[in-house]
C-alpha positions as CSV (number, residue, x, y, z in Angstrom):
1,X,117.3,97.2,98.6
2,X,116.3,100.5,96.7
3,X,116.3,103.6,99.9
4,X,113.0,105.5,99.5
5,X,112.4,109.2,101.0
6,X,109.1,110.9,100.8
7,X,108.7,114.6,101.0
8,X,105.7,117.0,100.0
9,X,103.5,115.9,102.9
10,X,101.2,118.5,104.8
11,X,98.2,120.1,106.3
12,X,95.8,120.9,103.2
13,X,92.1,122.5,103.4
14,X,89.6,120.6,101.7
15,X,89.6,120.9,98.3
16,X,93.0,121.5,97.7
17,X,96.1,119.7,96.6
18,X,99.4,118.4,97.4
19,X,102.2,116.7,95.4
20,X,104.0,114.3,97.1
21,X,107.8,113.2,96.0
22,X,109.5,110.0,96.6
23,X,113.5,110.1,95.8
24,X,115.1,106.4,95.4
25,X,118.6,105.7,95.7
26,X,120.7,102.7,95.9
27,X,119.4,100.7,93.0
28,X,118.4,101.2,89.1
29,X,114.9,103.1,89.7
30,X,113.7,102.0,86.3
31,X,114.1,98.1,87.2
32,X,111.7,99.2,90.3
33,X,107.9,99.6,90.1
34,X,106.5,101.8,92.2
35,X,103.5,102.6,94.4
36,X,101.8,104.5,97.0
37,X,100.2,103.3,99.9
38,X,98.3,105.1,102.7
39,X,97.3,104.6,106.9
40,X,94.9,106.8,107.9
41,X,94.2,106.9,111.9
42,X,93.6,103.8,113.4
43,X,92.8,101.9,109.6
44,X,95.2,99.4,108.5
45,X,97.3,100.6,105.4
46,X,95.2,100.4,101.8
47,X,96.5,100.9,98.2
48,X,96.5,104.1,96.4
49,X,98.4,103.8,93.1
50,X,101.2,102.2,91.3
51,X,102.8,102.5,88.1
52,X,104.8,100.0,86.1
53,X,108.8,100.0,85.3
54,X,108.7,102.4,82.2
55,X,105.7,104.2,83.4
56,X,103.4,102.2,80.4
57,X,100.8,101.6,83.0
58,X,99.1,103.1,85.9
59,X,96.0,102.3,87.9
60,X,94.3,103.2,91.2
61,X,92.0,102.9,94.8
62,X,88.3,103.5,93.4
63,X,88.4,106.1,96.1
64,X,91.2,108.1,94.3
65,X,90.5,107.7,90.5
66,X,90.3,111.1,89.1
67,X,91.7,113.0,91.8
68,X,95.5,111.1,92.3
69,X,97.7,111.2,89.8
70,X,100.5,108.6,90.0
71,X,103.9,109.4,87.5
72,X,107.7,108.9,87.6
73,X,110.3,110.7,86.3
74,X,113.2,107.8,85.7
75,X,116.0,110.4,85.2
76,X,115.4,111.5,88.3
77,X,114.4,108.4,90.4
78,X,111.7,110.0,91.6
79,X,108.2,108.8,91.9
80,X,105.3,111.6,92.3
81,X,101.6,111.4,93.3
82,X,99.9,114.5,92.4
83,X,96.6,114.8,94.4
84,X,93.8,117.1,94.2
85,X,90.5,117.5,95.4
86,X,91.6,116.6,98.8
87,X,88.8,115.4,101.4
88,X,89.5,115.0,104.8
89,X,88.7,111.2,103.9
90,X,92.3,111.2,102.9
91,X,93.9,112.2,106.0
92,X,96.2,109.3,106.2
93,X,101.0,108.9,106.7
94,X,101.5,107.9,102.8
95,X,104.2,105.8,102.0
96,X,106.1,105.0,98.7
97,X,107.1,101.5,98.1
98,X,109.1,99.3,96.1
99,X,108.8,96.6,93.8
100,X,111.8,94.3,92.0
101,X,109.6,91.6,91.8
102,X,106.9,92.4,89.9
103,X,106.1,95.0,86.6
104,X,102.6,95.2,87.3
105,X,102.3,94.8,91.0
106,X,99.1,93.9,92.8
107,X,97.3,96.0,95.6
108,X,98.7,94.4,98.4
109,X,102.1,95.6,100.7
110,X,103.3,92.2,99.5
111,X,104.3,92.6,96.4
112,X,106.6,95.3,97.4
113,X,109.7,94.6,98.5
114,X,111.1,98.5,100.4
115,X,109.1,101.0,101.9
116,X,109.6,104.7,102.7
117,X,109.2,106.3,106.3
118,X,106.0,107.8,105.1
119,X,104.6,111.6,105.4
120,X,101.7,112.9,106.7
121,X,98.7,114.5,104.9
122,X,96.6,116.3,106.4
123,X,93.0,117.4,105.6
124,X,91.4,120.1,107.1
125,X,87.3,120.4,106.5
């Protein structure tokens, strides 16, 4: 089981940006890959982005594409999510997650196998 910790979260006016970090420990990062997920108020938790082992591959929620930017720093067994053009749409606790199974995971929680505590953004219109 890899330990995830996110950090970077807060309360954003629309139209800005926030990066959010996720530190892993306990495990080889690079054997990992990695996503984020997101649960806005009272919505079930929905993809946001993931990237592959080696960082080859990346892809993204519709609702995100060209705004989030997903990247990892293996060196540092970090995983970021760079977000701009914030809308209060994405007022949401996002959480970093873990997958050993999988290279190219799918855009379900099941393909990831540990989770972070999540941190909240927050969107101000």
């Amino acid at each position: 089981q890899v330990r995830l910790v996110e950090s970077g979260g807060g309360l954003v006016q629309a139209g800005g940006s926030l990066r959010l970090s996720c530190a892993a420990s306990g495990r080889t990062f690079s054997n990992y890959a990695m996503g984020w997920f997101r649960q806005p108020p009272g919505k079930e938790r929905e993809f946001v982005a993931a990237i592959t082992r080696n960082g080859d591959t990346t892809y993204y929620h519709d609702s995100v594409e060209g705004r989030f930017t997903i990247s990892r720093d293996n060196a540092r067994n970090t995983v970021y999510l760079q977000m701009n053009s914030l809308q209060p749409a994405d007022t949401a606790v996002y959480y970093c997650a873990a997958s050993f199974r999988y290279h190219l995971p799918g855009k379900g929680p099941y393909d990831f196998d540990d989770w972070g505590q999540g941190t909240q953004v927050t969107v101000s219109s």
